[in-house]
MARGUFI-339904 format. One line per 4 residues: number of its first residue (from 0); for each residue x, y, z of N, C-alpha, C. Coordinates in nm, 3 decimals, always signed. Example, Ala and Ser with C-alpha at 12.3 -4.5 7.8 and 13.67 -1.06 7.14 Angstrom:
<nodes>
0 = +1.319 -0.569 +0.780 +1.230 -0.450 +0.780 +1.320 -0.330 +0.780 | +1.285 -0.225 +0.708 +1.367 -0.106 +0.714 +1.290 +0.003 +0.787
</nodes>
This chain:
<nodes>
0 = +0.081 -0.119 +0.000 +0.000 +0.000 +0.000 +0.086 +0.126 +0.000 | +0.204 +0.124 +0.047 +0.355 +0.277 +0.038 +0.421 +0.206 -0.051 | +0.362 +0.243 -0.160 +0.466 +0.277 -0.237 +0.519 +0.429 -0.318 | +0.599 +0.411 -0.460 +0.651 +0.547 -0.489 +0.502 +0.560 -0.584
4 = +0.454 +0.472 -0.603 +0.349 +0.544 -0.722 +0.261 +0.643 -0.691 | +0.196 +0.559 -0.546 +0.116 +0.634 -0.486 +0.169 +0.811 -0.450 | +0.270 +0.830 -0.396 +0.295 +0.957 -0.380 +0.304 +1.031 -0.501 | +0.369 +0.960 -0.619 +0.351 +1.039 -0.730 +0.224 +1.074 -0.821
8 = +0.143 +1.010 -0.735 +0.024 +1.021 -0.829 -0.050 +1.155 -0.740 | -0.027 +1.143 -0.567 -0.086 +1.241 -0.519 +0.010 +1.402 -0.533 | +0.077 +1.376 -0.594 +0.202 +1.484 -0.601 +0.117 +1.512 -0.765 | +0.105 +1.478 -0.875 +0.055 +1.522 -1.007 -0.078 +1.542 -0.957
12 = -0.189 +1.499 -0.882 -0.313 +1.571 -0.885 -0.299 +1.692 -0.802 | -0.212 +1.710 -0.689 -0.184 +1.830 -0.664 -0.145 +1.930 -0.773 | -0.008 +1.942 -0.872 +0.006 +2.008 -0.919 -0.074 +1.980 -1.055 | -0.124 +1.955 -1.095 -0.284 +1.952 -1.199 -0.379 +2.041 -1.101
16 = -0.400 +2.074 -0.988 -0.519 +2.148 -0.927 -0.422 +2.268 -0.932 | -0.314 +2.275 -0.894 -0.246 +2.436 -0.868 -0.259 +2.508 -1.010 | -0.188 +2.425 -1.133 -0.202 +2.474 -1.266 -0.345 +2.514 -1.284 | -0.454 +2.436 -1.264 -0.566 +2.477 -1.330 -0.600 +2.598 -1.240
20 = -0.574 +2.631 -1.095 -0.627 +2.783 -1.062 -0.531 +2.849 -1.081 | -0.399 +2.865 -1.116 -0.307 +2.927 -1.191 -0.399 +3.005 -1.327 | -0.443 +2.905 -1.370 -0.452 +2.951 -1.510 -0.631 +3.005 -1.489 | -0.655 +2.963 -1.388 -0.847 +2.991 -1.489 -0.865 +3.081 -1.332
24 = -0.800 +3.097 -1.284 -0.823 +3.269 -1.144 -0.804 +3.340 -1.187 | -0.904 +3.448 -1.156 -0.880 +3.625 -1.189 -0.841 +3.653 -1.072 | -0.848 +3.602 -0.926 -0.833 +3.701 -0.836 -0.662 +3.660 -0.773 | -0.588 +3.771 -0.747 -0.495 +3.719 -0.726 -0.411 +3.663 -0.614
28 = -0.504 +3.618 -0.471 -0.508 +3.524 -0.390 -0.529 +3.391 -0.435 | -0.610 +3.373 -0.521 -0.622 +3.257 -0.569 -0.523 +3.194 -0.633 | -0.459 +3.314 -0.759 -0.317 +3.250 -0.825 -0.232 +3.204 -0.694 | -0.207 +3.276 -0.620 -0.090 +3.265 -0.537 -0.156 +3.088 -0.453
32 = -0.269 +3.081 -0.427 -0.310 +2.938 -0.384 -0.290 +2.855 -0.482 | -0.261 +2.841 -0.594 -0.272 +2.755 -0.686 -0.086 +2.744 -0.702 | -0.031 +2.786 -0.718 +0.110 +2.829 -0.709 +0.184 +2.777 -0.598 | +0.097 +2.786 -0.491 +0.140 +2.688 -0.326 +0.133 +2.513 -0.387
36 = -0.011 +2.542 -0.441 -0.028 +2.386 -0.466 +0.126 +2.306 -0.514 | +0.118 +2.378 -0.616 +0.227 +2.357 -0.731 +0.359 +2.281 -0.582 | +0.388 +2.387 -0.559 +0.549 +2.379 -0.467 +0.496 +2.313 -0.418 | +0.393 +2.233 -0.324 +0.384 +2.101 -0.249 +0.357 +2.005 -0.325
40 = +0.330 +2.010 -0.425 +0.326 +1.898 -0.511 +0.511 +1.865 -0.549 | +0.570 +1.919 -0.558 +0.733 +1.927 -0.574 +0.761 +1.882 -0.455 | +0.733 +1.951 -0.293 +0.771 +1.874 -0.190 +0.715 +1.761 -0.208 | +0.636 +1.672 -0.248 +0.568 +1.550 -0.155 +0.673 +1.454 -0.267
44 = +0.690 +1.520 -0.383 +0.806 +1.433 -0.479 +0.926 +1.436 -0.404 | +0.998 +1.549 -0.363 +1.093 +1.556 -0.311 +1.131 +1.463 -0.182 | +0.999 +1.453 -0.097 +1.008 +1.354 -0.008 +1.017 +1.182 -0.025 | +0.908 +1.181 -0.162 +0.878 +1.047 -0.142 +1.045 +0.980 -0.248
48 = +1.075 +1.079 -0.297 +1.189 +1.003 -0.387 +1.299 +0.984 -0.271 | +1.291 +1.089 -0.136 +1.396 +1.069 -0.071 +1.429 +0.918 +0.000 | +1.223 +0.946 +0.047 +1.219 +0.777 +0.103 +1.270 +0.666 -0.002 | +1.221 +0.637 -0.097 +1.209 +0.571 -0.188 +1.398 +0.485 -0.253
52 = +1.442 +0.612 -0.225 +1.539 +0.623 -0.299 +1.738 +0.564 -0.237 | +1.623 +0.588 -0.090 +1.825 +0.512 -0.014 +1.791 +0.570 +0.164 | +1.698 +0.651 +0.142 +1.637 +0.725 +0.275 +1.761 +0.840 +0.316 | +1.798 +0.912 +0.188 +1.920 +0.992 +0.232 +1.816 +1.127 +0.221
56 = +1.950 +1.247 +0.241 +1.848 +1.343 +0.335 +1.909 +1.465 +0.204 | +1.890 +1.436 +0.077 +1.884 +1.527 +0.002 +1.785 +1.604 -0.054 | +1.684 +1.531 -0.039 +1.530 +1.549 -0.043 +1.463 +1.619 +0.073 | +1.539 +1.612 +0.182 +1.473 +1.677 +0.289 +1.520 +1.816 +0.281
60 = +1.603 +1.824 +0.265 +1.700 +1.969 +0.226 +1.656 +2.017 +0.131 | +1.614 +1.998 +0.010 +1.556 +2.065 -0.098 +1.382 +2.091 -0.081 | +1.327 +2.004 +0.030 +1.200 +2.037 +0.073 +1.191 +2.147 +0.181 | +1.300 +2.201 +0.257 +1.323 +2.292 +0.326 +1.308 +2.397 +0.250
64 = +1.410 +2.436 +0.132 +1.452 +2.517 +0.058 +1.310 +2.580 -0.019 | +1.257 +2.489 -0.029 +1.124 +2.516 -0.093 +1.023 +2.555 +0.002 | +1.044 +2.524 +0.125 +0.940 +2.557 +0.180 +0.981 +2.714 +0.188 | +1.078 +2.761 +0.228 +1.165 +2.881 +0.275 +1.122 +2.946 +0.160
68 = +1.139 +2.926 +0.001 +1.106 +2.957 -0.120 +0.961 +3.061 -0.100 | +0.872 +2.936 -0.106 +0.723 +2.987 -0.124 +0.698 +3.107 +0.015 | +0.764 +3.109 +0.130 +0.743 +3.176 +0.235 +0.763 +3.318 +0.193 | +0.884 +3.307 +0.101 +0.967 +3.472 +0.079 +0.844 +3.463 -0.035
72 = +0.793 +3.387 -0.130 +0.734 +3.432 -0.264 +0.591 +3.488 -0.153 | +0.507 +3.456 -0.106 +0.397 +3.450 -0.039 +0.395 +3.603 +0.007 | +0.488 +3.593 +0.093 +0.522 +3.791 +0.159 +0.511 +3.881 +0.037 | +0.672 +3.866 -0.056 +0.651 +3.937 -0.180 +0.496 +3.890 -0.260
76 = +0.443 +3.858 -0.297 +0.322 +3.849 -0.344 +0.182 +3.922 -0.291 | +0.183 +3.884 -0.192 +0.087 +3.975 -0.113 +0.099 +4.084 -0.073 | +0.271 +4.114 -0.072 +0.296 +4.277 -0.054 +0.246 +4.349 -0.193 | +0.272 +4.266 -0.290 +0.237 +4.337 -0.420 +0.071 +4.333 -0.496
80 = -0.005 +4.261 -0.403 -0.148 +4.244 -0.455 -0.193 +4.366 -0.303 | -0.172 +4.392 -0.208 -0.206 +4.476 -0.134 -0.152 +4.626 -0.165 | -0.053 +4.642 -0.245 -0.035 +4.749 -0.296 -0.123 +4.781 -0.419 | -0.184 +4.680 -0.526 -0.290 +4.661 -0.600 -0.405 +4.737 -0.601
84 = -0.411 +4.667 -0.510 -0.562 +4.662 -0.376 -0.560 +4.825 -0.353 | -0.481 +4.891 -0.288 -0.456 +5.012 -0.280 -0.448 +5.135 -0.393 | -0.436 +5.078 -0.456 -0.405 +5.205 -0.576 -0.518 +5.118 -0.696 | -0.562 +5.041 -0.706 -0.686 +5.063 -0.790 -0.766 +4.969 -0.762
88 = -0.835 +4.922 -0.607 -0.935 +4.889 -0.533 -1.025 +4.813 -0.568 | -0.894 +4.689 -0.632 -0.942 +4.522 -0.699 -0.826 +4.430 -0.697 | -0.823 +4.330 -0.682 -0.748 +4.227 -0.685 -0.752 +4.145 -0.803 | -0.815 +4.127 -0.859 -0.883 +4.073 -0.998 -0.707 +4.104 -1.084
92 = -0.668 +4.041 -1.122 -0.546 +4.047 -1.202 -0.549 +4.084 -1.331 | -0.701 +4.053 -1.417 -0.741 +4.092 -1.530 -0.786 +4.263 -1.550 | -0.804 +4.308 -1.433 -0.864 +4.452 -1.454 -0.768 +4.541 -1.408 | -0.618 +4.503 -1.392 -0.499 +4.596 -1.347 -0.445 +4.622 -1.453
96 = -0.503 +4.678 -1.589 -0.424 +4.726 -1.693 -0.343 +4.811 -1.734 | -0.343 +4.884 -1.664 -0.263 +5.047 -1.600 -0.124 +5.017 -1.581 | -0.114 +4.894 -1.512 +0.038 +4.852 -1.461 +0.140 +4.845 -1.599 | +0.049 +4.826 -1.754 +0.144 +4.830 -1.853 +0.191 +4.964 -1.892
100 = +0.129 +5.033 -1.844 +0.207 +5.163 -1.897 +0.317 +5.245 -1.845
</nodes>
């Protein structure tokens, strides 16, 4: 019943759910939830290949790194959708057109 398939299969329906609110969210809490998905779908690979693989701890270290990753992306992200939010009083990622000019 533990094996590697199983984790890899729950590691691709994770990142299959992050991509699809990646791609089909307007609001931009949501991207950033879909984007989390993604990076734990990378940790649960990162883990299960570690188990899988000799039980060495290179996988645990690169699941750190990632976690540390999404922490700094998460801050920067929300610092920049609350500045959004502030200067044209929507989050919606599709209706911030202004930012191209």
């Amino acid at each position: 019943m533990d094996n590697l398939s199983n984790y890899v299969l729950i590691s691709a329906i994770l990142f299959s759910l992050g991509l699809f609110g990646v791609i089909t969210r307007r609001n931009g809490v949501a991207v950033l939830m879909g984007v989390e998905l993604i990076l734990n779908s990378a940790n649960v690979n990162f883990l299960a290949f570690a188990r899988f693989g000799g039980m060495n701890m290179s996988g645990h270290v690169y699941a750190l790194f990632v976690i540390v990753l999404a922490a700094a992306e998460a801050a920067v992200a929300l610092a920049i959708i609350i500045n959004i939010f502030n200067n044209f009083r929507t989050i919606n990622v599709d209706d911030v057109s202004e930012l191209k000019q």
